[in-house]
N, C-alpha and C positions, 0 to 999 in steps of 0.2 A: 068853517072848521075852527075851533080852539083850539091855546095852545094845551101841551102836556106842562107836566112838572118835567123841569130839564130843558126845555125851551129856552125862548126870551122872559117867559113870565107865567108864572104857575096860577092858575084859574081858580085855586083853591084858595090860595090865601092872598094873592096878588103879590107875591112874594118873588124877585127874578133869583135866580141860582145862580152864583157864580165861580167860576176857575179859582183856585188858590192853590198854589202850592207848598207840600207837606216837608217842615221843616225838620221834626222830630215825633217821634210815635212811642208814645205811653203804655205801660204794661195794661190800661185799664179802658183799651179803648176808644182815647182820646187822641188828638197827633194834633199839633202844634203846628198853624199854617198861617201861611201872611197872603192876601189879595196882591192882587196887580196896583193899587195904589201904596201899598208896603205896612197895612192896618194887619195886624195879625191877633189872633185868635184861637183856642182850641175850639175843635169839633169835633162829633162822634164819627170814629171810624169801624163801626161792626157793622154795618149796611154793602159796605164794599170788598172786605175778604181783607187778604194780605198786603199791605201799603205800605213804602218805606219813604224815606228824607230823598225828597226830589222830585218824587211823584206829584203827578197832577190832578187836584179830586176837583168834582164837580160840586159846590156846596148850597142846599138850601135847607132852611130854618134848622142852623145850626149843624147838620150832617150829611155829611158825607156820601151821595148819592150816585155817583162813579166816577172810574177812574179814565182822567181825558187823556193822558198822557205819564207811560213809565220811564221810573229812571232806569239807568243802567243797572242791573243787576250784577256781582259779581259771582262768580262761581268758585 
């Protein structure tokens, strides 16, 4: 069995995905997020819906492919 996109490592491009969390979110798409080593980056976020600063997106080849973990919403 291979893996998917989303896995350890995507079969498609050899490319693995990874957790980074969403620092700031751009009117156009974009959201401002840093890895777990603290490297940050913007990536597209229209693949995953509604995201905000704190959220956790799953990221490969540049976007945004879901969300592993919400922040607190307020109401």
């Amino acid at each position: 069995m291979t893996a998917a996109c989303g896995s350890e490592q995507c079969v498609t491009c050899s490319d693995g995905a990874r957790p980074m969390q969403v620092l700031a979110v751009a009117p156009s798409a974009l959201a401002r997020c840093v890895d777990e080593d603290g490297v940050a980056s913007h990536v597209m976020i229209d693949l995953v819906g509604d995201v905000i600063a704190g959220d956790v997106v799953l990221v490969h080849a540049g976007t945004a492919i879901a969300v592993t973990k919400r922040a607190e919403r307020v109401r």
